[in-house]
C-alpha positions as CSV (number, residue, x, y, z in Angstrom):
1,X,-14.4,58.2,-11.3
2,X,-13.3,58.5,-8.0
3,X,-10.4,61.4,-7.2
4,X,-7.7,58.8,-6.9
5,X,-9.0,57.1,-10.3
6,X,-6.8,58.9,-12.7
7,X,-3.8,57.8,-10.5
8,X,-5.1,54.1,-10.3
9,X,-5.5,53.8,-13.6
10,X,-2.1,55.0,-14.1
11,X,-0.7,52.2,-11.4
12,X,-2.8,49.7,-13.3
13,X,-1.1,50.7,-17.0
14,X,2.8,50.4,-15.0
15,X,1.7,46.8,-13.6
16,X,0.4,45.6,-17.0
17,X,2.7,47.5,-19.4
18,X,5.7,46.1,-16.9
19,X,7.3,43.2,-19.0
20,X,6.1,44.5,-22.0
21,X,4.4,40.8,-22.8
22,X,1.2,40.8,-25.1
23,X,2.5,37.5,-26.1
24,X,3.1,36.0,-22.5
25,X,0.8,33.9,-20.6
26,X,-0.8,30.3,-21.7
27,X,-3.7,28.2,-19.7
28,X,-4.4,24.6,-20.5
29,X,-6.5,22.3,-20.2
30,X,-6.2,18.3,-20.1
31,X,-9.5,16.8,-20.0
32,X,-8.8,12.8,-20.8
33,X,-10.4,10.3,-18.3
34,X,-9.7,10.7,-14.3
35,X,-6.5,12.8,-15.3
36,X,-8.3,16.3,-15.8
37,X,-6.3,18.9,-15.1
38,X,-5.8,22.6,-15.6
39,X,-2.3,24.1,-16.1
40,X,-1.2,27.8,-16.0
41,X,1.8,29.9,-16.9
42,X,1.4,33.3,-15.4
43,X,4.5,35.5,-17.1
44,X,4.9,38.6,-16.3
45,X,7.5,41.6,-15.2
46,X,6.1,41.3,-11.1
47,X,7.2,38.1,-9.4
48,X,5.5,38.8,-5.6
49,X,2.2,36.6,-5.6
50,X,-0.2,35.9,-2.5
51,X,-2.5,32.6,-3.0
52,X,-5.6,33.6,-0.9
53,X,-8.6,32.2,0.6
54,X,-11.7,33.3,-0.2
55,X,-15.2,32.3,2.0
56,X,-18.4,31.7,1.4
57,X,-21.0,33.5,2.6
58,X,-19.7,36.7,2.0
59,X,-21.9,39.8,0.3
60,X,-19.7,42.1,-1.8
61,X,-19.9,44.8,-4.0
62,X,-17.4,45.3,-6.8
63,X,-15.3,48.5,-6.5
64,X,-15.9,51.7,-8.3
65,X,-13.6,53.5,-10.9
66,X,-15.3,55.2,-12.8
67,X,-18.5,57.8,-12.0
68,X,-20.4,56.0,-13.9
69,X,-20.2,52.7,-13.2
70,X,-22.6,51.1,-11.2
71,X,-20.4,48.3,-9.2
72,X,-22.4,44.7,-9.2
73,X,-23.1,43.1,-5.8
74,X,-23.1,39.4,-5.1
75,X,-22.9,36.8,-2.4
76,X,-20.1,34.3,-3.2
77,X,-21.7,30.7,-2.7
78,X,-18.3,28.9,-3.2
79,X,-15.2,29.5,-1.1
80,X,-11.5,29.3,-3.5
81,X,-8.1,29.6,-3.3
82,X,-7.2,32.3,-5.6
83,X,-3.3,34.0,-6.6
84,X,-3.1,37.2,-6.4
85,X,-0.6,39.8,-6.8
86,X,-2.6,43.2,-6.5
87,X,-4.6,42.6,-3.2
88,X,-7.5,40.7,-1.9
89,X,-10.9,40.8,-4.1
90,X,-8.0,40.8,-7.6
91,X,-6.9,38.0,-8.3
92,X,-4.8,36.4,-11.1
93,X,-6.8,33.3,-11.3
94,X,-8.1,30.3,-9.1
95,X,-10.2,27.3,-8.4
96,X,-13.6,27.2,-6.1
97,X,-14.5,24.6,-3.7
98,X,-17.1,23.2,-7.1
99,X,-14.4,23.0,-9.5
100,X,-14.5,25.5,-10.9
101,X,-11.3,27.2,-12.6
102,X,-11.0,30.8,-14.1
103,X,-7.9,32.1,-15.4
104,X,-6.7,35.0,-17.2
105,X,-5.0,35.9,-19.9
106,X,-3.5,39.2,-22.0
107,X,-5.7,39.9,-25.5
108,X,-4.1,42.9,-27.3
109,X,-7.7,43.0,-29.0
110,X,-10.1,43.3,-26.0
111,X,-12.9,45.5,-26.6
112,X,-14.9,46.1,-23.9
113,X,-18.7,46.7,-23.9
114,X,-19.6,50.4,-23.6
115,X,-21.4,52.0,-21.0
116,X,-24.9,50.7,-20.5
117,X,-27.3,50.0,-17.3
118,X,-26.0,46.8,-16.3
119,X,-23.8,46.1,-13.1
120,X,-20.5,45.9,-13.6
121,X,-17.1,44.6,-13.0
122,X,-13.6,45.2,-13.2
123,X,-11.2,42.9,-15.2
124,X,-9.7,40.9,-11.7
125,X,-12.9,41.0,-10.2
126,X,-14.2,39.7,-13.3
127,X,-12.3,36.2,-11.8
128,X,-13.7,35.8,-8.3
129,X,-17.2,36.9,-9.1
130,X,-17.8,33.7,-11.3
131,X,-15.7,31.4,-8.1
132,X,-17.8,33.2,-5.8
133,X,-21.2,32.0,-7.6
134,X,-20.7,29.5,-9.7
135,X,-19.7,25.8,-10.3
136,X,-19.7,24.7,-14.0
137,X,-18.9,26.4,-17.0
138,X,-22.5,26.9,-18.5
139,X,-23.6,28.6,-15.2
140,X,-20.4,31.1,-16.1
141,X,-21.8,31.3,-20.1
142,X,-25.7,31.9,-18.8
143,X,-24.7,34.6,-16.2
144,X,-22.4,36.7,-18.6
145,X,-24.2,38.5,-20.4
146,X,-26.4,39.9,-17.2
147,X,-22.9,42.4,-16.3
148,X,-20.6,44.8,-18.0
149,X,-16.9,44.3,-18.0
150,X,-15.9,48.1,-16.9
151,X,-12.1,48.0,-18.3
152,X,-9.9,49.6,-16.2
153,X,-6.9,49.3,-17.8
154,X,-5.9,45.3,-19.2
155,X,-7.6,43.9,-22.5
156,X,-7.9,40.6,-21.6
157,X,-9.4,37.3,-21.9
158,X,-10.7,34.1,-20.1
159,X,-10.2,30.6,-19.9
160,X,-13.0,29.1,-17.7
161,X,-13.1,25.0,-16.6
162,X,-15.7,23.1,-14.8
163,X,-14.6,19.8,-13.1
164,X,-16.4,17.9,-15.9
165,X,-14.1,18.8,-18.3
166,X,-16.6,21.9,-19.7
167,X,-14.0,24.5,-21.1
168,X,-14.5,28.2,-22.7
169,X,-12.5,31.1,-23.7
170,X,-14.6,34.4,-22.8
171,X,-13.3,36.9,-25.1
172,X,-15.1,40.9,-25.7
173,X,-14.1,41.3,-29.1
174,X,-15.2,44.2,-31.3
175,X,-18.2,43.9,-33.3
176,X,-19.3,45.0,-36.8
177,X,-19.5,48.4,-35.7
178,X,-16.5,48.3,-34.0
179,X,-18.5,47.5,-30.2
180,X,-17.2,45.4,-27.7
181,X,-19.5,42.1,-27.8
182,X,-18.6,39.0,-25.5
183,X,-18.0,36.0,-27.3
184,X,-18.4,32.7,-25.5
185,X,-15.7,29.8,-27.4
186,X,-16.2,26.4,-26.7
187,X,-13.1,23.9,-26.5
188,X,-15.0,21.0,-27.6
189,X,-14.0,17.9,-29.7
190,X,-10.8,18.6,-31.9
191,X,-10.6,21.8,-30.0
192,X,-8.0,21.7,-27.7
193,X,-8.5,23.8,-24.3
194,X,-5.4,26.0,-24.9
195,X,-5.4,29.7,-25.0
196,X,-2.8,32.2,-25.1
197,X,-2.8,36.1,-26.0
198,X,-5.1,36.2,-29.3
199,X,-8.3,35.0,-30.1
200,X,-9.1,31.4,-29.9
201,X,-10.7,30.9,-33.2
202,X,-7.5,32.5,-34.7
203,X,-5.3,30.2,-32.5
204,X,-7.7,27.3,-33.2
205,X,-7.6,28.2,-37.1
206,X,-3.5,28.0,-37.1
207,X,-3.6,24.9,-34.9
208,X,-5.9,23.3,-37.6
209,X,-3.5,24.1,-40.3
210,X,-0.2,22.9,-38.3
211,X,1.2,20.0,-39.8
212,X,2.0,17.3,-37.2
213,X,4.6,16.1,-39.4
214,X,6.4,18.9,-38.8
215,X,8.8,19.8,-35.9
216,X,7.0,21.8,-33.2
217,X,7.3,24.9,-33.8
218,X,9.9,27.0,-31.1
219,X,9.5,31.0,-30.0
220,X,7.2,32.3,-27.4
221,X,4.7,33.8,-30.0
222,X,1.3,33.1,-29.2
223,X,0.6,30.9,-32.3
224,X,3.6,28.6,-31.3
225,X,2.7,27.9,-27.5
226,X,-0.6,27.1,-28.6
227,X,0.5,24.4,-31.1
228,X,2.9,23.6,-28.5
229,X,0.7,23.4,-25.8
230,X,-1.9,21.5,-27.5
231,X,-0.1,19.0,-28.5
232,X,1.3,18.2,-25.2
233,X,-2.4,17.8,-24.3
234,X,-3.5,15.9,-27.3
235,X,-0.6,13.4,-26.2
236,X,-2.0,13.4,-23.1
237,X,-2.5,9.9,-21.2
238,X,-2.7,9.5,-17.8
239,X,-2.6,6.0,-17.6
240,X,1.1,5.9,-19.4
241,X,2.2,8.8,-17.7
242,X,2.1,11.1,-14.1
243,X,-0.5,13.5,-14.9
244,X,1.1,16.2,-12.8
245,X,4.9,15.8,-14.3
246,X,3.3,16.2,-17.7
247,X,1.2,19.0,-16.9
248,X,4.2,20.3,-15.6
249,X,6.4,19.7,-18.6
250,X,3.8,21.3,-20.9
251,X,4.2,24.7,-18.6
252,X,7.8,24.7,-18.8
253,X,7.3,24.2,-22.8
254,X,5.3,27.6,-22.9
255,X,6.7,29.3,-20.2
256,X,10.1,28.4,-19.9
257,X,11.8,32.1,-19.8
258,X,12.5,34.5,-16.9
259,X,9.4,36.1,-16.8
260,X,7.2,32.4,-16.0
261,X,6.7,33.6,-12.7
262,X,4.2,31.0,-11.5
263,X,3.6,27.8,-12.7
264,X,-0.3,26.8,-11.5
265,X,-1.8,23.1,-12.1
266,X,-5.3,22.7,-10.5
267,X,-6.9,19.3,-10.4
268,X,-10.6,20.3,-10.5
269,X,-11.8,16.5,-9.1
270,X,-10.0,16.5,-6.0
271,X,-9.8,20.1,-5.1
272,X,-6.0,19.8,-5.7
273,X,-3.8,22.8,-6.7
274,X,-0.2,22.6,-7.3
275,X,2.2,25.8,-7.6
276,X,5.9,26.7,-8.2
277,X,7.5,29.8,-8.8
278,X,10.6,31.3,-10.7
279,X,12.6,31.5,-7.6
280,X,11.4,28.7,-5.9
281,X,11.0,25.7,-8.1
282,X,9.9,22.9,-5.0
283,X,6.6,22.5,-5.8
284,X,3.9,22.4,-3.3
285,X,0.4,21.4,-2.9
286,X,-2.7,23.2,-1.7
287,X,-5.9,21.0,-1.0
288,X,-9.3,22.8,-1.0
289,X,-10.8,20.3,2.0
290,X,-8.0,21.4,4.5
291,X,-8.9,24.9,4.4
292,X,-11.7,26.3,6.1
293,X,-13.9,28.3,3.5
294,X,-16.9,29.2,5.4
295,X,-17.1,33.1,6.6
296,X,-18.9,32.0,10.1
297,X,-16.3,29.3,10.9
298,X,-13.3,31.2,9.8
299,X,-14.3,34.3,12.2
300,X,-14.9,36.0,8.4
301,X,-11.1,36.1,8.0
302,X,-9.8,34.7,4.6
303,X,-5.9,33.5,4.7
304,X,-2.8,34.2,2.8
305,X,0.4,32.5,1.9
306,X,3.6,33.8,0.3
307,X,4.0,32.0,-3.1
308,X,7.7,32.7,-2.9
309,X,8.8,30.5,-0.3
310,X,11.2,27.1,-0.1
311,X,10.0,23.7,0.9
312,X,7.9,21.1,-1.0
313,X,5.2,19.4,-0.5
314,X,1.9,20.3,1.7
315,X,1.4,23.6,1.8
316,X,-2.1,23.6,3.4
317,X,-0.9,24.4,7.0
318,X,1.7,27.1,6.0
319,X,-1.5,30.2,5.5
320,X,-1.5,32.7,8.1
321,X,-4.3,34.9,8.9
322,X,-5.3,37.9,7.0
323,X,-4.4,41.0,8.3
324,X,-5.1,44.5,7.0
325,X,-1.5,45.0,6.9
326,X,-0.6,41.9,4.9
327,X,-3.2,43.4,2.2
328,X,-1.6,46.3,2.2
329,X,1.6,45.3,1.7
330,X,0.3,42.8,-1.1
331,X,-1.1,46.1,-2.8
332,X,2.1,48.2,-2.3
333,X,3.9,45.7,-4.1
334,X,1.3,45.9,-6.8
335,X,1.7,49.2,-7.2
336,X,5.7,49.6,-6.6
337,X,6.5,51.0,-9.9
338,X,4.2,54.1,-9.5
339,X,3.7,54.3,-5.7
340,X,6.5,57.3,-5.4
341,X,3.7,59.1,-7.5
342,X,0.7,58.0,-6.0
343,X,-1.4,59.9,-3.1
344,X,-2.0,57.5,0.3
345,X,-5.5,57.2,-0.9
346,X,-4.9,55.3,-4.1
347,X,-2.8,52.6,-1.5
348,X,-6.3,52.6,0.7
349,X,-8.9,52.6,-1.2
350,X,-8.0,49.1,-2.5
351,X,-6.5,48.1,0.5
352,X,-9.3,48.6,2.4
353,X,-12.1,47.3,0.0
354,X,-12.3,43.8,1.5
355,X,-13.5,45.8,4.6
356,X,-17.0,46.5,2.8
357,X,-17.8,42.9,3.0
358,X,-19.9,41.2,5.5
359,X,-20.6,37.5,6.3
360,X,-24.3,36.5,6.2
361,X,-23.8,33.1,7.9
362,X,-23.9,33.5,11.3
């Protein structure tokens, strides 16, 4: 672990112990006809949030933590639009230029794999390594098993969507001996693409027992805005309805309280992604083919844009360029609750890791 590690992993536990929320955030998934659509609620104690362009044609390595780690190194393939509240290369969540949509999601019962000789990750980078690579789902399932998830502090889980509709949950749950094994859920027929904070097969199981008949059930347990949420998408139909304001609706449903800080709905055909906030409920619109996502033609600078901001509508023209200051300042916020604790080098060694990366397409 680096010398700073003890204090980042103490920054880390603030941020995800900050609205005390196992049961928080909810990702769905509406997969009927030409209305496919991906919906997230992102709750949480932090409301800042950066969306973030990253390019193609850009070789990384992951960031160390811990001594014994040895970081994976990639080339991303795919340029995406990611959100992000604790600096560039960490996102929340996002969609690639192929479709592809990762999101993430708090698991009280994460175990992650122990120590071995693979390459490994951290749980944010986790996100942008599969946008940086990959385009459908199975690509995601096939590649999994060839890194380590290095926890650093969150126990977490996945929901990853391909723009045919391909949906998984990629959950490390504990073995039979207690090891953390990656399991690989499939949302397929009668399985709705819902998950929450616990497992999907227990979600699944209580969805399976819900009686239809009955009033939907209310609370922001996990169990209820699953049932809640998967009902909205079983009633799905995008030829009665706008797939947007239902998609929409279905977010407010599960995350409808003060700490719904974002409200994300990606439309994996077009390349569409739609965002509100808590504070600013106009909703605007971020397409994919505006934004330049190739390292060579964007003079290997990604973009950012304040999530927090009024005005409706197109948001596409509204990025400004990435500066090492605005990264900063995007990690100080992360790390706000701990930073009066925290030695400059914490602050600069993940502020400054996008500066290891260098474009190969020139």
């Amino acid at each position: 672990m680096p010398k700073s590690g003890n204090f980042i992993l103490a920054a880390f536990a603030v941020i995800f112990s900050l609205a005390a929320i196992s049961d928080a955030c909810s990702t769905l998934g509406f997969s009927k006809e030409t209305g496919y659509l991906v919906a997230k609620s992102y709750d949480w104690g932090q409301g800042h949030g950066t969306a973030v362009t990253n390019l193609s044609g850009m070789e990384k390595t992951g960031l160390k933590y811990w001594k014994d780690d040895q970081p994976a190194k990639w080339k991303s393939r795919f340029g995406s639009l990611t959100f992000n509240q604790h600096g560039r290369e960490f996102p929340l969540g996002g969609m690639n230029e192929a479709g592809l949509v990762v999101e993430i999601m708090w698991l009280p019962e994460t175990k992650a794999p122990d120590l071995d000789q693979r390459d490994s990750v951290n749980e944010l980078e986790w996100i942008q390594y599969q946008l940086d690579q990959f385009e459908t789902t199975e690509q995601v399932r096939q590649a999994s098993s060839k890194f380590r998830l290095s926890r650093v502090f969150a126990t977490v889980h996945y929901m990853v969507c391909d723009k045919g509709g391909d949906c998984a949950s990629f959950e490390y749950l504990p073995d039979d001996q207690g090891k953390g094994k990656l399991e690989v859920l499939n949302a397929g027929p009668g399985s709705p693409a819902a998950l929450t904070n616990r497992p999907y097969t227990q979600m699944l199981s209580a969805w399976k027992q819900w009686n239809p008949q009955n009033a939907l059930p209310f609370g922001e347990g996990s169990e209820a805005r699953f049932i809640r949420g998967s009902t909205f998408i079983e009633n799905f139909d995008p030829a009665k309805m706008d797939p947007i304001d239902h998609a929409f609706a279905a977010l407010q449903s599960v995350g409808g309280t003060s700490l719904s800080k974002f409200h994300i709905v990606y439309e994996p055909l077009t390349g569409v992604v739609h965002f509100r906030t808590l504070g600013f409920r106009d909703i605007k619109v971020v397409d994919l083919k505006k934004l330049d996502l190739v390292c060579s033609r964007a003079q290997e600078k990604s973009k950012f844009l304040e999530m927090n901001q009024a005005g409706a509508g197109d948001a596409s023209g509204r990025f400004f360029a990435y500066t090492e200051k605005a990264n900063e300042d995007l990690v100080r916020a992360g790390l706000s609750p701990l930073l009066w604790v925290l030695p400059k080098s914490t602050l600069s060694l993940l502020a400054d890791h996008p500066k290891d990366q260098v474009c190969t397409n020139r």
